[in-house]
C-alpha positions in Angstrom: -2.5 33.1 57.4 -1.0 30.3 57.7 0.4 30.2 53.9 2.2 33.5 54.8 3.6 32.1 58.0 5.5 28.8 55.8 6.1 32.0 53.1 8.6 34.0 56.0 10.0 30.7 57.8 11.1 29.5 54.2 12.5 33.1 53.4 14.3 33.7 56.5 15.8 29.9 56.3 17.1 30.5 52.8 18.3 34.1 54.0 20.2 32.6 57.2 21.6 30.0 54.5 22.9 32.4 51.5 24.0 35.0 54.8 26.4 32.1 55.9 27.3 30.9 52.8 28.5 33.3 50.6 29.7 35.2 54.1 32.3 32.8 53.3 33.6 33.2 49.9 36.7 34.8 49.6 38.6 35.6 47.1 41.8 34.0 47.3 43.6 30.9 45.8 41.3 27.8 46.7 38.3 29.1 47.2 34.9 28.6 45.8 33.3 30.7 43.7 29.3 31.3 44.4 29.0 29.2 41.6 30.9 26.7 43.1 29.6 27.3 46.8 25.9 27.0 45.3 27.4 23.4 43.2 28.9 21.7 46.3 26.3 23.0 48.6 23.8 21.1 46.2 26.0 18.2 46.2 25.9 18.3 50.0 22.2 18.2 50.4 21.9 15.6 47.9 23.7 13.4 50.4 26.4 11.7 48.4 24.7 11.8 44.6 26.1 10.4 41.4 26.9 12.5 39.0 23.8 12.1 36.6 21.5 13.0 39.3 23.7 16.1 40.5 23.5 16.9 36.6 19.6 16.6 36.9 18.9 18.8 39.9 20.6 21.6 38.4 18.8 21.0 34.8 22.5 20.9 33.3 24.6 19.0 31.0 26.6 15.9 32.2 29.7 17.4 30.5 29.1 20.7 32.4 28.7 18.7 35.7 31.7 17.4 35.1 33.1 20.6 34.5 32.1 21.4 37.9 32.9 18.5 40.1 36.5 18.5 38.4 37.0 21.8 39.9 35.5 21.0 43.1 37.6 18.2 43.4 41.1 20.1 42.4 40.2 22.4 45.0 39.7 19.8 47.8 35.5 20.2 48.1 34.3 17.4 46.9 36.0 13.6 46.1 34.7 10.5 44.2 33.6 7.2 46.3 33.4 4.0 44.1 29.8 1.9 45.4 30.6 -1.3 47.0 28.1 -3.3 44.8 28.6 -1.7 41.7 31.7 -0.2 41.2 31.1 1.5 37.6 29.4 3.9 40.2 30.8 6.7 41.5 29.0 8.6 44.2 30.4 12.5 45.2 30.8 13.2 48.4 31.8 16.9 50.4 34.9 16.7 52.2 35.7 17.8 55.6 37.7 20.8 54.1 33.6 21.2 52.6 32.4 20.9 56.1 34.7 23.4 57.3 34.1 26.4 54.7 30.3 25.7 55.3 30.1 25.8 59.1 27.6 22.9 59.6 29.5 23.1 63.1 27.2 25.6 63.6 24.1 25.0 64.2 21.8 26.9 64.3 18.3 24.8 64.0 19.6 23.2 66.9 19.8 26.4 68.9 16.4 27.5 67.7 15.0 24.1 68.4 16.4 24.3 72.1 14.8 28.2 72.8 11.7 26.4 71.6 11.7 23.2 74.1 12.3 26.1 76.4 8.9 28.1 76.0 6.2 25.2 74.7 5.0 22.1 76.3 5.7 19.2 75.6 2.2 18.6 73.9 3.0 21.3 71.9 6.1 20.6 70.3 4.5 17.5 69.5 1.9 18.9 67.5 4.2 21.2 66.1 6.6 17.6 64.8 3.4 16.5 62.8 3.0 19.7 61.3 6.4 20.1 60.5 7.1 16.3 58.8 3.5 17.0 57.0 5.1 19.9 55.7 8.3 18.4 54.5 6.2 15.6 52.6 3.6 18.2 51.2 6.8 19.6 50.0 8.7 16.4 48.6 
């Protein structure tokens, strides 16, 4: 039972995410591609990755990556930041025109999390935390 419960929440999390991400793909000069929405989104949760471990999540080619971030970066998604301590590193990061396109303004956990505080206790929502961070490391 409760294998089929994580099986919906995960679906209708990655439904909610491809519904608002590709609801925003257009097809006009400047926008992404769902290629390129799926590339920077992966960029984005990799929080700021270099481009050998962007290349290694997908499973793809450092020249192909490049490929990709190259376009990213013409079309204003995605820019390079040099490391402090080593600066033959480049990390990529999303831009705020990124930020924009995605929505992350939006938030909807936020509002779900809220409903929730509304209807348990506070005992309750603290069981439900260790579940939940249990969960993300069972997953990691």
């Amino acid at each position: 039972m409760l294998y089929m419960e994580a099986v919906e929440l995960y679906k209708k999390l990655r439904l909610m995410h491809y519904r608002r991400l590709f609801g925003r793909i257009h097809e006009r000069d400047g926008s992404l591609s769902a290629t390129e929405a799926f590339a920077v989104d992966v960029i984005y949760l990799l929080g700021s990755p270099t481009l050998g471990e962007f290349a290694a999540c997908l499973g793809i080619s450092q020249p192909n990556a490049t490929y990709k971030v190259n376009n990213l970066m013409a079309k204003g998604y995605v820019h390079k930041k040099t490391s402090e301590s080593d600066r033959r590193e480049c990390r990529l990061c999303v831009t705020g025109k990124f930020m924009d396109y995605y929505g992350v303004q939006k938030d909807f956990i936020g509002a779900a999390v809220e409903k929730l505080m509304g209807e348990f206790s506070e005992q309750e929502l603290d069981a439900f935390k260790k579940v939940l961070l249990a969960l993300t490391q069972a997953l990691e």
